[in-house]
N, C-alpha and C positions, 0 to 999 in steps of 0.2 A: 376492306372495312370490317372491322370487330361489333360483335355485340355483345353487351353484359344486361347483367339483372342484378338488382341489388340497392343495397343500404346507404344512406351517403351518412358518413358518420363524422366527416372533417369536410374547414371549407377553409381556404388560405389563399390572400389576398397576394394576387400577383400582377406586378405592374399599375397602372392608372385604373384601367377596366375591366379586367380580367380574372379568375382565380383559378386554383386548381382545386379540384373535387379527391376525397378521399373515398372511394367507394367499396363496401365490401360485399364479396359475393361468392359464389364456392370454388371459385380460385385461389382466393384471398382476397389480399388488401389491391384495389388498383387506383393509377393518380394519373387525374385527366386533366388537361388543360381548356378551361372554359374561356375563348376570348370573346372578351365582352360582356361577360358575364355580370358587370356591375351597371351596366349601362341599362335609362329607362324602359330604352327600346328592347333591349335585348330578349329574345323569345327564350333563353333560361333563366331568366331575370329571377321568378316564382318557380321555376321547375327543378332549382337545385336548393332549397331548402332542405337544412340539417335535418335526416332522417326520413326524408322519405325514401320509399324504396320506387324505384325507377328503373326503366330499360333506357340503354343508352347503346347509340350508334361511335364509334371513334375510328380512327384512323394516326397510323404511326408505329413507332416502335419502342422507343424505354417513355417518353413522357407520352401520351397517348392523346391527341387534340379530339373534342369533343365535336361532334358533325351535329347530332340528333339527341332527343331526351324526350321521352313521355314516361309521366308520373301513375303508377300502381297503384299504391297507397299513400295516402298523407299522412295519418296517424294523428286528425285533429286536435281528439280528444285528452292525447300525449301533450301538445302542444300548449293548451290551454289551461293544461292544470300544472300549476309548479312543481307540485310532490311528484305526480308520474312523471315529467319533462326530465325532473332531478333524478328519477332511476334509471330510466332511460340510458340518461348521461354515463351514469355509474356503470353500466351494461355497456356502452360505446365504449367506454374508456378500457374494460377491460379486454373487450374484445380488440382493441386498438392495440395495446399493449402486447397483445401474442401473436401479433400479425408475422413475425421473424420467426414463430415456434412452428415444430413440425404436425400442429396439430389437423386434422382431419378438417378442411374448409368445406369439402361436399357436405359433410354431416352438420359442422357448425350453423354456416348458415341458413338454409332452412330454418334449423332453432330457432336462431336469434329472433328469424321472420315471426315463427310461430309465438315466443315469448311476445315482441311488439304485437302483436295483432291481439293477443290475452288482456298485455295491460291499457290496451285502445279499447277494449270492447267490456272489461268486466269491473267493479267497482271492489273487487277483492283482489287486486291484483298482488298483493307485496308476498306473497307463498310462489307465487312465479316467478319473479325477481330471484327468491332461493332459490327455486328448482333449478334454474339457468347457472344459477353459479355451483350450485354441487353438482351438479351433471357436468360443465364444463370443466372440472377436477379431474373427470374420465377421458375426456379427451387430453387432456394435459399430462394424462399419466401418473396422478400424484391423489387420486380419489382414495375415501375414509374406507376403510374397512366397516361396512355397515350390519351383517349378518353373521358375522364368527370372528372368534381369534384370528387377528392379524397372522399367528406365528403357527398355531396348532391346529385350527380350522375348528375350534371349539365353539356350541355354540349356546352354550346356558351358561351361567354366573359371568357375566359380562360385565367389562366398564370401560365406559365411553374416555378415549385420552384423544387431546390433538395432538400432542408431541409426538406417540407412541402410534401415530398414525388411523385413530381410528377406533372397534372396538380388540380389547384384550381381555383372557380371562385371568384372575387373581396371579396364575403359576407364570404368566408372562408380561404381567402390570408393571412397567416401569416409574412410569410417572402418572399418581393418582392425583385424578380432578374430580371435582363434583360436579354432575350435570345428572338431570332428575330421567328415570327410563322416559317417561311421555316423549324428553326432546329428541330420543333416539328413534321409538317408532313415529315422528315425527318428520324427522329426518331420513329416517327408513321410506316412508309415504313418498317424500320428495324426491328423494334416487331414484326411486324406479315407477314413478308414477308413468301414464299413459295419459298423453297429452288429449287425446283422442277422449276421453273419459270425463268428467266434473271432478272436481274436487272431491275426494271421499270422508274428509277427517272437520270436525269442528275445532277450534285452536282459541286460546287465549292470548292474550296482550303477553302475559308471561311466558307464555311457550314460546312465542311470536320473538320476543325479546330473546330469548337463551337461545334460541337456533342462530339467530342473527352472531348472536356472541360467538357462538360456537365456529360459523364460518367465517367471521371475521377476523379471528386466531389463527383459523387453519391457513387458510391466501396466507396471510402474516408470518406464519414459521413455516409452509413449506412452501409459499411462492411467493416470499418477499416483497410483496406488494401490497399496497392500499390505495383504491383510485382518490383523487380530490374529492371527487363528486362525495364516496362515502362519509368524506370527513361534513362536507355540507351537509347530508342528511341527518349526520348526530347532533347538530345544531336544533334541524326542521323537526326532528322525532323524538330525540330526549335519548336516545339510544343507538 
């Protein structure tokens, strides 16, 4: 018998009663076979709701049958309010999405953990939402060059490019954009902040909004992707 810890971030209906669990953890992604899982009685009935994190017992080999489950965290707060539910998602889905990539799960996870548990517990959460997705750039191998020229390691008369990976100075600017300095030492805050730490930075609506633009470009020209969820949120947010 296996044990895991972790996220449940998918649930897929299999058979009459039953579902399989998509669970992530610092292994990766693992898919469990819950029988009975839809049933009144069934003692995971509540305990495999999307996103909690949970210790689970299994048994098997490639589809892994689920024995045991006790719930962590619920992450009510997430639950209850549509906007955080909806970034959440945004966060599940991307983290879904790289389950096939070579990226570092020992390190991911935890994150993730620590991200969920920020936006369950703070009423500022959406700078965390960033931080998770620019920092998950470094695991991915494809992070902005935030503190010098990309090309020369230059580190004054800078400008911010997404195409151009980040920052360049003038001698190596390929493709100029306008984005104002605040979103860079903004941006700079969120790379390397210390989770461990508060917030250090005050932010406007407008900074708030052009960081968003800014990483929403970047996934977009160098990791081809946009989750649903993001597209829901420009709906809920204006942005």
């Amino acid at each position: 018998m296996d044990a895991y810890q972790g996220v449940i971030l998918r649930q897929i209906a299999y058979k009459e009663s039953s579902k399989i669990i998509h669970l992530y953890t610092n292994q990766g992604l693992i898919s469990l076979l819950a029988h009975g899982a839809k049933r009144l009685k069934s003692p995971f009935l509540s305990s495999l709701d999307r996103f909690n994190m949970v210790e689970v017992f299994a048994t098997g080999k490639d589809l892994k049958t689920l024995s045991d489950v006790s719930v962590i965290e619920s992450f009510p707060s997430v639950k209850a309010d549509l906007m955080k539910l909806t970034f959440v998602e945004h966060l599940a889905e991307l983290v879904y999405h790289i389950q096939d990539s070579s990226v570092d799960h020992e390190k991911l996870a935890p994150f993730f953990i620590k991200i969920l548990q920020r936006i369950e517990s703070v009423e500022d959460y959406i700078p965390y939402v960033l931080m998770f997705e620019i920092k998950l750039l470094y695991l991915l191998g494809i992070q902005p060059s935030l503190r010098e020229c990309v090309i020369c390691k230059a580190k004054t008369d800078l400008y911010l490019s997404v195409s151009d990976g980040g920052l360049r100075c003038m001698n190596h600017l390929e493709h100029k954009e306008i984005w104002s300095s605040d979103v860079i030492l903004f941006l700079q805050m969120l790379y390397y902040f210390d989770l461990q730490k508060p917030l250090p930075i005050e932010y406007t609506v407008t900074l708030l909004q052009e960081a968003r633009r800014f990483i929403d470009q970047y996934y977009f020209y160098h990791f081809h992707f946009q989750t649903k969820s993001r597209q829901v949120l420009m709906g809920l947010l204006g942005y």
